[in-house]
N, C-alpha and C positions, 0 to 999 in steps of 0.2 A: 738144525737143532732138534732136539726130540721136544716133542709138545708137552707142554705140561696135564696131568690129569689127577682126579681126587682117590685115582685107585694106589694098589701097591701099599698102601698101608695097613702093615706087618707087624703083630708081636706076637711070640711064641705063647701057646695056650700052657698054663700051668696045672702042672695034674694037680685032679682033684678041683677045678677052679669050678666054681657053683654059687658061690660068693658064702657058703655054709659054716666058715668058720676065718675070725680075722687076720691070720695069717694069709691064707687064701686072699682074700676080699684085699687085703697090704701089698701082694705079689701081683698080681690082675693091674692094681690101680698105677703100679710103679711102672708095671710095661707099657701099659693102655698113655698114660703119659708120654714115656718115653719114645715111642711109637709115634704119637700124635705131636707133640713138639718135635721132631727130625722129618716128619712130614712138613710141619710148616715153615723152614729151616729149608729145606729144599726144596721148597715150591711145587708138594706134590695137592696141596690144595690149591684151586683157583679163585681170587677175591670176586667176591660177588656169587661167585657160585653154591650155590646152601648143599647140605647135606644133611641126612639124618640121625639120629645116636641111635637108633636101631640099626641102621643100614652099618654105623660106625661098627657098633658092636656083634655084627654079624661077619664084619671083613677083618675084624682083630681076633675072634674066636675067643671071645668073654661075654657073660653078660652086661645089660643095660647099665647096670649101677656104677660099676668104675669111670664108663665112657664120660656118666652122667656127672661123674664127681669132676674127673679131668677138665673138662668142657668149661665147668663151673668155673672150674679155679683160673681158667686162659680166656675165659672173659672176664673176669676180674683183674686180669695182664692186658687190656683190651688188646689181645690178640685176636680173638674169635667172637662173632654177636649170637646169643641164641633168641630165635625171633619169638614172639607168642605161639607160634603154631609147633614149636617146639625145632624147629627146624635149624642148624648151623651154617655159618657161613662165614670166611674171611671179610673182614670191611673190606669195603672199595677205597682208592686209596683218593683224597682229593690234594690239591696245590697245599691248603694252610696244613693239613695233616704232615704233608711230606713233608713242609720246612721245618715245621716245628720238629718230626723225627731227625731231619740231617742236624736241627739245630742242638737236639739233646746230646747225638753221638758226639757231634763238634767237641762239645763242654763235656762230655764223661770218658767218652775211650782215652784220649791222649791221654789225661791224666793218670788212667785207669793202667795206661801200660808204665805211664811213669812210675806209677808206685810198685809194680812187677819187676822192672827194672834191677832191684839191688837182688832178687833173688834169682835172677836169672845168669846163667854164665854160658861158655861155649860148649859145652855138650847139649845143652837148649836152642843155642845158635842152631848148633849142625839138624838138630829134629825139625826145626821152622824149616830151615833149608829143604831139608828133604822134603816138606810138605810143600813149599814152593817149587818145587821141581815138580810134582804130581799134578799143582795147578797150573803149571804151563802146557804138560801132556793135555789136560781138560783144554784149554782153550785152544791148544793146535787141532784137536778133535771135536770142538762144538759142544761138547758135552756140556751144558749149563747145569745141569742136576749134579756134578761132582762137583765141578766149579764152586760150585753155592756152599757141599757138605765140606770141602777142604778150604776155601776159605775163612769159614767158619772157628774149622779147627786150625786154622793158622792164627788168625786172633784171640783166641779162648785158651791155646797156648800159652799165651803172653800173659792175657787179664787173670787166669788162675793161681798167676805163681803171685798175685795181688795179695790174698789173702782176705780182699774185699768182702766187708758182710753186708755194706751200703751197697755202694756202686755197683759191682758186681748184679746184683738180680737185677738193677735198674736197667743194667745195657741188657742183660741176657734178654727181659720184655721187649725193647727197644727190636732188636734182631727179628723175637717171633713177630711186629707188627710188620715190618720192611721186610722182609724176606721174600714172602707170595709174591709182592708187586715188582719186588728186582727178576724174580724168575719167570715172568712176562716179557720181560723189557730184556733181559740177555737173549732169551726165547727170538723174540721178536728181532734183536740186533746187533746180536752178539756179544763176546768180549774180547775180540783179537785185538781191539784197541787202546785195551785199556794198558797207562802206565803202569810197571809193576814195580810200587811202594816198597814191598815187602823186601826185596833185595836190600833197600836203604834202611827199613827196621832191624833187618841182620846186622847189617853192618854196625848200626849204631848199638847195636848187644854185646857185639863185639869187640866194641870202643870202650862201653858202658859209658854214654854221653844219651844223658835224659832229654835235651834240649832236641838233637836230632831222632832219636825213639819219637816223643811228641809230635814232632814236624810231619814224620812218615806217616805215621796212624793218621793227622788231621789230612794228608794228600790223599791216602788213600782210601780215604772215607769222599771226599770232594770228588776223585774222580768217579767211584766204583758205583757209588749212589748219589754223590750230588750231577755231575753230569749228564752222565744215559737215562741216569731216574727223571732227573728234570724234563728234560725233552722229550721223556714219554707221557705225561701229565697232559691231561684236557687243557684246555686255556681257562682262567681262572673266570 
């Protein structure tokens, strides 16, 4: 497995970016964002591990102020903690935090794909597919950092065609806090094991049968992070 680390986090500098005028300072903040949520999306930060918004904003190629904004707002997602000394860092993840996360996805994704459902058809099927082919390549290969980015876009897939103005951002948060600590835990033990759900979400898109869509999303929420996540947890 390749290790996980807080580098590699990449957004293209925008000319002119000085923060001098707010177009600028609009473009800086949407990468420095986008940037730093797909970092925490694939477990390119380590929980626990702090970092700095200068150091942030010296490996993004922006100044301090978008990092500072970004930051702001994915601790307010409590995805990120920023501490007094100004310093960042993913929470640590403990036992009551995780179940309460597996317990939110329980209650929000199923539904979430259920109401996708009516807008999805087989040319949607065939792009899921092809995205589960890509995640089997990853898991024949170890690779847990693509693993994480394409299972990601295998279920975001599905929840967009929702049209959610609720749920939607709820799971999208839901994702950045569980994400860092799933990419430890595949890091550490892979995921050649895991059942793959997502064959049976195809199929039931393909059926258009909401009842089996629900069942797959809550299996494959149970095994991918209720099982290997549980068993990597401290004792309570």
């Amino acid at each position: 497995m390749n290790k996980t680390s807080t580098g590699n986090v990449q957004a293209p500098r925008p000319d002119g970016e000085d923060g001098s005028t707010p177009t600028h300072r609009g473009t800086a903040r949407a990468q420095v964002d986008t940037a730093v949520r797909s970092a925490l999306l694939t477990g390119r930060f380590i929980p626990g591990k702090a970092v700095t918004l200068r150091g942030l904003a010296q490996e993004l190629g922006v100044s301090p102020m978008p990092v500072r904004e970004v930051i702001q707002r994915l601790a307010a997602e409590n995805a990120l903690n920023v501490k007094p000394n100004g310093r960042v860092q993913v929470p640590e993840m403990s036992p009551s935090r995780f179940d309460e996360i597996l317990k939110a996805r329980l209650l929000l994704e199923p539904e979430l794909a259920e109401m996708a459902l009516p807008q999805l058809d087989h040319a949607d099927a065939k792009v899921l597919e092809d995205i589960d082919l890509e995640i089997d390549e990853s898991i024949s290969s170890g690779n847990a950092e693509s693993y994480l980015r394409l299972n990601h876009a295998f279920h975001f897939r599905i929840y967009a065609s929702s049209n959610s103005e609720i749920l939607m951002p709820l799971v999208e948060s839901l994702w950045l806090q569980f994400a860092p600590f799933m990419r430890t835990v595949y890091g550490r033990v892979g995921t050649a094991n895991l059942v793959d759900w997502h064959k049976e979400a195809i199929r039931a898109i393909r059926n258009d049968d909401p009842t089996a869509l629900n069942a797959a999303i809550a299996a494959d929420i149970r095994d991918g992070m209720g099982i290997l996540g549980r068993e990597s947890l401290p004792e309570s």
